[in-house]
C-alpha positions as CSV (number, residue, x, y, z in Angstrom):
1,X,73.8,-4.2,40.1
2,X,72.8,-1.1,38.5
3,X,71.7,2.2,40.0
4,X,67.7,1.4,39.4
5,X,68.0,-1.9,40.4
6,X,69.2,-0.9,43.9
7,X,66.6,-1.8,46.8
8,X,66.1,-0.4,50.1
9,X,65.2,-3.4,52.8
10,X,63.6,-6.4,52.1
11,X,59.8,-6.8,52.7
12,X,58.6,-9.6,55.0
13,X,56.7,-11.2,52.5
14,X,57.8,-11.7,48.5
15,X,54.1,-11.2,47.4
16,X,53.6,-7.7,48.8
17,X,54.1,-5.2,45.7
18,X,56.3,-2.1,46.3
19,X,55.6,0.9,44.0
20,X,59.5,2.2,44.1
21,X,60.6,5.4,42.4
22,X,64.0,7.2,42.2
23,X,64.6,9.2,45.3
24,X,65.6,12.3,43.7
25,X,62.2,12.3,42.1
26,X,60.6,11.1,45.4
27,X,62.1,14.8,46.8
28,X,60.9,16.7,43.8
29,X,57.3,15.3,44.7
30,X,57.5,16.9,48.1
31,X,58.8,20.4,47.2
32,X,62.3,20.4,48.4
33,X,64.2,20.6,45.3
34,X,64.1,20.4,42.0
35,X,65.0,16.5,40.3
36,X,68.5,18.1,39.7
37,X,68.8,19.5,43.0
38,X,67.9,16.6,44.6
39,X,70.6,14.3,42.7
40,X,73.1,16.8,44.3
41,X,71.7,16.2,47.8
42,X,72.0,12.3,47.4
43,X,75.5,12.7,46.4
44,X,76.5,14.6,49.1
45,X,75.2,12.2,51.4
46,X,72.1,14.2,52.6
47,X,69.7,11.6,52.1
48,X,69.0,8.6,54.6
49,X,66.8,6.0,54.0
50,X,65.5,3.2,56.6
51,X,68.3,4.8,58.3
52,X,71.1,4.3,56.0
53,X,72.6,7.2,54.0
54,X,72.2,7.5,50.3
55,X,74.9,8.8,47.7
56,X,73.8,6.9,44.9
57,X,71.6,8.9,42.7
58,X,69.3,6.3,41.1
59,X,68.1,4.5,44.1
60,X,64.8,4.0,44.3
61,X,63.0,3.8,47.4
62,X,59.0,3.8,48.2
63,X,57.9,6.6,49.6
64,X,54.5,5.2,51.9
65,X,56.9,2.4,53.3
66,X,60.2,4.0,53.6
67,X,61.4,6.7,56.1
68,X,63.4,9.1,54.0
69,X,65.0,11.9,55.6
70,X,66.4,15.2,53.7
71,X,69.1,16.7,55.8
72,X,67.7,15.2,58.9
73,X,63.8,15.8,58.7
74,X,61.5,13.0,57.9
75,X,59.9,14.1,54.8
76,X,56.7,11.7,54.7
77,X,54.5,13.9,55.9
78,X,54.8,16.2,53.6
79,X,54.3,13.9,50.7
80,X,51.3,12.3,52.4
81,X,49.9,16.1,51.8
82,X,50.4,15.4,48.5
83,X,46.8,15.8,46.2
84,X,46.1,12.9,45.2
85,X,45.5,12.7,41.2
86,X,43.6,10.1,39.0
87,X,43.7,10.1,35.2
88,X,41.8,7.5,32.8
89,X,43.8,6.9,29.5
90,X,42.9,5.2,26.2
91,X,46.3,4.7,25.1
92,X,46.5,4.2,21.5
93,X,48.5,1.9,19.2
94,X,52.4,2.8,19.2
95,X,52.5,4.2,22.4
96,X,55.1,3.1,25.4
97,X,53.1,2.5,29.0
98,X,56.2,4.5,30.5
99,X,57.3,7.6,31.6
100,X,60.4,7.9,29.7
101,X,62.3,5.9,26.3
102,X,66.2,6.2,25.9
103,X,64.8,5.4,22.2
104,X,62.4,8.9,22.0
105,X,59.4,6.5,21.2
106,X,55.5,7.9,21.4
107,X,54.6,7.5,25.5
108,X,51.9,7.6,26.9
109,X,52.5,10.4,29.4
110,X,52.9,12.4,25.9
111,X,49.1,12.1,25.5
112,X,48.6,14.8,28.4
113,X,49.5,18.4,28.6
114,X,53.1,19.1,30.6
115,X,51.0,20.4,33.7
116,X,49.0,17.9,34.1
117,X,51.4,14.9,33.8
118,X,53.6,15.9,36.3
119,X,54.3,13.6,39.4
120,X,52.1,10.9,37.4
121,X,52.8,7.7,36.8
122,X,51.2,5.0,34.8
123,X,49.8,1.8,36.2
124,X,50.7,-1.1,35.2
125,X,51.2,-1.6,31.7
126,X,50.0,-2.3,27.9
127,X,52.6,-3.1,25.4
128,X,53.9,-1.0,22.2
129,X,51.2,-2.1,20.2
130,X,48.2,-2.9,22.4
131,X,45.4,-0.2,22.8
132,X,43.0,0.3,25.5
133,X,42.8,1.8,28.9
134,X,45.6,2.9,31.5
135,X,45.2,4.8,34.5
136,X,47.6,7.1,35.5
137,X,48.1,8.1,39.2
138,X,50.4,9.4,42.0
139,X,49.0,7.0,44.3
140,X,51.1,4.3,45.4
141,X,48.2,3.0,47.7
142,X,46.2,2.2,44.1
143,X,48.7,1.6,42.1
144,X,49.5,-1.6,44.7
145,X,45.5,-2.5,44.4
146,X,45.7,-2.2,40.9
147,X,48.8,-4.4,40.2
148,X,48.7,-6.4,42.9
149,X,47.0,-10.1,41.6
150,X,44.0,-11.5,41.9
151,X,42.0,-7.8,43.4
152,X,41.3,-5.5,40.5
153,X,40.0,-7.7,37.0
154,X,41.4,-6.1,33.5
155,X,38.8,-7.0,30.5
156,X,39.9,-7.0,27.0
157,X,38.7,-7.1,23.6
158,X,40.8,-9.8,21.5
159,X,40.9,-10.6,17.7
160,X,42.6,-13.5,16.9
161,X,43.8,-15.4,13.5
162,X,41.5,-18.2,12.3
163,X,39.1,-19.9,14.4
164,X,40.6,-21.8,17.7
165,X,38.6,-24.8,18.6
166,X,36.4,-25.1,21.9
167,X,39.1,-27.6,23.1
168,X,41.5,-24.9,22.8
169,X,39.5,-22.4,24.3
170,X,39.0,-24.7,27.0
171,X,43.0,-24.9,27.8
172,X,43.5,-21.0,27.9
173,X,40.3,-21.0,30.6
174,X,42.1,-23.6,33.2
175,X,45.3,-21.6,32.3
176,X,48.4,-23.4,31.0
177,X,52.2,-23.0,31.2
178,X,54.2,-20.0,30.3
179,X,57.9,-19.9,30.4
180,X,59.0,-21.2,33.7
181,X,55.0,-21.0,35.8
182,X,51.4,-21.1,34.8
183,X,48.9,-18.9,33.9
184,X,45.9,-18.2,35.9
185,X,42.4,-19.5,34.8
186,X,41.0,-16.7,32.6
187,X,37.6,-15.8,31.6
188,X,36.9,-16.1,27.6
189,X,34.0,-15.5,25.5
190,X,33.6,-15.8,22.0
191,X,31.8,-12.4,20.9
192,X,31.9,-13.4,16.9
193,X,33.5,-15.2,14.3
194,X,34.4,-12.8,11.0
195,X,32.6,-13.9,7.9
196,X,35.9,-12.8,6.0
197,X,39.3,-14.5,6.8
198,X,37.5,-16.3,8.9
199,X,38.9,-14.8,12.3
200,X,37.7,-14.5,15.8
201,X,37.1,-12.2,18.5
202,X,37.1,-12.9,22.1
203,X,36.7,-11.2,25.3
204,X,39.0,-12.1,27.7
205,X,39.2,-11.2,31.4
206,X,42.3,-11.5,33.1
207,X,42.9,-11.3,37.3
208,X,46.3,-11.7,37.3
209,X,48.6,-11.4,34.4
210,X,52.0,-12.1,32.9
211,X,53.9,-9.9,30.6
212,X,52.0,-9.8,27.3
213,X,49.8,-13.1,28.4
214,X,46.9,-12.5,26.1
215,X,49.5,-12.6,22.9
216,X,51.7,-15.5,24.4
217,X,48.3,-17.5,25.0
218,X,46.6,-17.1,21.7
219,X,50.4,-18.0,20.4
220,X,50.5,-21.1,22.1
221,X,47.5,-22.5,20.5
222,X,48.5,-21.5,17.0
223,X,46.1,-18.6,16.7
224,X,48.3,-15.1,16.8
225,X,46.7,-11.6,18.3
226,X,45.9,-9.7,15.1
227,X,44.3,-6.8,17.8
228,X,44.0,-6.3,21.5
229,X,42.7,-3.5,23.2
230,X,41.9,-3.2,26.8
231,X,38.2,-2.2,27.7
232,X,38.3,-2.1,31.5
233,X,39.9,-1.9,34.4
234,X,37.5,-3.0,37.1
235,X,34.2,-1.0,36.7
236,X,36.0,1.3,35.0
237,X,35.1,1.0,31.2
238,X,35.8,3.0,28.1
239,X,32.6,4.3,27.0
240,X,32.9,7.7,25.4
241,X,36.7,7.7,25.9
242,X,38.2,7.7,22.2
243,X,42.0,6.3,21.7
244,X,44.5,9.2,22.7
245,X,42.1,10.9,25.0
246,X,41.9,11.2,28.7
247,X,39.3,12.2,31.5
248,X,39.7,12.6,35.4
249,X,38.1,9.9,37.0
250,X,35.7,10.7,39.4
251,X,36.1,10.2,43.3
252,X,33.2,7.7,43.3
253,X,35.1,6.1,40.8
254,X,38.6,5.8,43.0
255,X,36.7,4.9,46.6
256,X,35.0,1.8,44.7
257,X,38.1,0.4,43.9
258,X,38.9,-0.1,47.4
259,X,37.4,-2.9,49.3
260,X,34.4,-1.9,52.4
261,X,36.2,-1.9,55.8
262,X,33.8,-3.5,57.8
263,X,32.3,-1.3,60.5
264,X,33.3,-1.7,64.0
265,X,30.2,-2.0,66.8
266,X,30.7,0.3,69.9
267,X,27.8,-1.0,71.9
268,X,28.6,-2.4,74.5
269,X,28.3,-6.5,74.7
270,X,25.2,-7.5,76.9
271,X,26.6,-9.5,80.1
């Protein structure tokens, strides 16, 4: 097993989505020392996470689930103090969805000025050659929401070869079989068939996704992803955001992605 592969604790449940990054830059986030610095303290054993000491630098932990202590003091707090930032992205074609490439490829992070990329991290992901909006966060409570199944609905605009048939249409709606497990039902309307070549476009809306699901769909019927752009996340859209270009989002904008708590009574029950 590899240094980033290394987990600390298991989670009582499979489903519940951990949002894991490498300690040393888990350290860096809350002021203590520098990324370099903090490799140094993990291999000298100052590091304990869970309880159990660290040398390995590499091992990732998450920071609003794990206790991690720095040379004996509970650092937590101090990244809980941590402000909170929220960038939209429209990620253009050729651009990685990470925040580094041992290949040098185009990210996405490289689409923001030094200053104000640092400590983010994007959520979830659009491959090399999809388009379409990402937001970028040092949040892991919305970065779970956002990932997490089933909660948060991605909508995307989808041009496809030729012209599939409603029967086929009707197959990618109930969801069909992928690899080794199934898709889940999916929302698709035709928006307009091309007058030349014959093509289609579709908008699809996904609430839980596979790796590149759209593309291994519409390649399963015989009719390949010619483009594929992502046009919102939620009630987040991209109106007046061009590809490459980013904009805060506002804090109305973050609160409604997380559901109402219902509001608890304190009158007192009538006997």
């Amino acid at each position: 097993m590899s240094n980033c592969e290394f987990r600390i604790g298991l989670r009582n449940s499979q489903f519940e989505i951990s949002m894991e990054e490498r300690l040393q830059k888990i350290i860096a986030a809350a002021g203590i020392a520098s990324r370099r610095g903090a490799e140094e303290m993990i291999r000298r054993g100052e590091v304990v996470v869970n309880g159990k000491r660290v040398t390995e630098a590499g091992t990732k932990a998450d920071p609003e689930r794990d206790h991690i202590k720095v040379r004996g003091k509970l650092i937590n707090p101090q990244l809980a103090a941590v402000e909170k930032h929220y960038l939209l992205v429209n990620k253009p074609r050729g651009y990685l969805s990470s925040v580094s490439d041992p290949k040098k490829r185009p990210l996405v992070m490289d689409l923001l000025p030094a200053g104000v990329r640092r400590g983010l991290h994007p959520v979830g992901r659009l491959d090399f050659n999809t388009e379409g909006l990402m937001i970028l966060t040092n949040d892991g409570e919305l970065t779970r929401l956002l990932t997490e199944g089933g909660v948060v609905p991605k909508v995307y605009s989808v041009k496809v070869k030729g012209s599939p048939s409603d029967e086929q249409i009707a197959r990618l709606r109930r969801g069909i079989r992928l690899g080794g497990s199934r898709t889940a039902p999916a929302e698709i309307k035709l928006v307009e068939r091309t007058k030349q070549g014959g093509n289609a476009w579709y908008q699809v809306t996904l609430r839980e996704g596979k790796n590149q699901q759209i593309r291994r769909m519409f390649d399963a019927i015989g009719h390949s992803v010619v483009k594929l752009r992502r046009v919102s996340v939620g009630h987040v859209t991209d109106h007046g955001l061009a590809p490459g270009q980013y904009r805060e989002l506002r804090r109305g904008e973050v609160t409604r992605f997380f559901p109402a708590k219902p509001k608890i009574s304190r009158e007192k029950p009538t006997k």
